[in-house]
C-alpha positions, 0 to 999 in steps of 0.5 A, a space after each residue: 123578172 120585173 119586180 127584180 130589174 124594178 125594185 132592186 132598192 125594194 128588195 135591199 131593203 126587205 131581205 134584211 128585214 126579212 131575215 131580221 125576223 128569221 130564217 123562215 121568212 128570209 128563205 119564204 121571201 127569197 123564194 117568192 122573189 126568185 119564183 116571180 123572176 124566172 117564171 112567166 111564158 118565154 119564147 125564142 127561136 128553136 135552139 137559141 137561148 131565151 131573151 128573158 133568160 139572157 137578161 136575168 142572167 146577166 142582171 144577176 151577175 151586175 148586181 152579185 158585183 155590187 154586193 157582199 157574199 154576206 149581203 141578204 140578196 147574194 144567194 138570191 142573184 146567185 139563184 137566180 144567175 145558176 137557174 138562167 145559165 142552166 136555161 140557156 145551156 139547155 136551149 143551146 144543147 137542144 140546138 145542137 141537138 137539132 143540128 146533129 138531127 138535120 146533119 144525119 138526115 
């Protein structure tokens, strides 16, 4: 998440470069930012959502708010806002899972 949080200037600037070259490139670029953004270890406490997951999210919706639906970074902080909100619901669903466990035993 820290080439995004980082080198926001950076990667205004290069998506539109890149998608100056082509579709190919823009997607290529966009995939590689979004893959260095969610991946990495993460840790937290059983059915709480991940810290790192938490500050993308909402990382990706500050910067969705300061940009066009036609700007070369928007399905890219869509992507990105889409993927920490499953995260995170998957790791409270898996809480409540543990507390219906815990309550039936």
């Amino acid at each position: 998440m820290r080439i995004v949080s980082n080198h926001e200037g950076f990667i205004g600037q290069a998506l539109p470069l890149a998608r100056s070259i082509g579709r190919k490139a823009h997607k290529d670029f966009s995939s590689a930012i979004f893959a260095s953004s969610v991946s990495g270890v993460r840790s937290s406490t059983p059915g709480q959502p991940f810290d790192a997951d938490v500050r993308l999210k909402r990382l990706a919706e500050e910067r969705l708010e300061r940009i066009t639906r036609a700007g070369s970074a928007y399905d890219l902080y869509v992507a990105m806002r889409d993927h920490a909100a499953h995260d995170i619901e998957r790791q409270l669903a898996g809480g409540r899972r543990m507390d219906e466990e815990d309550a039936d035993a």
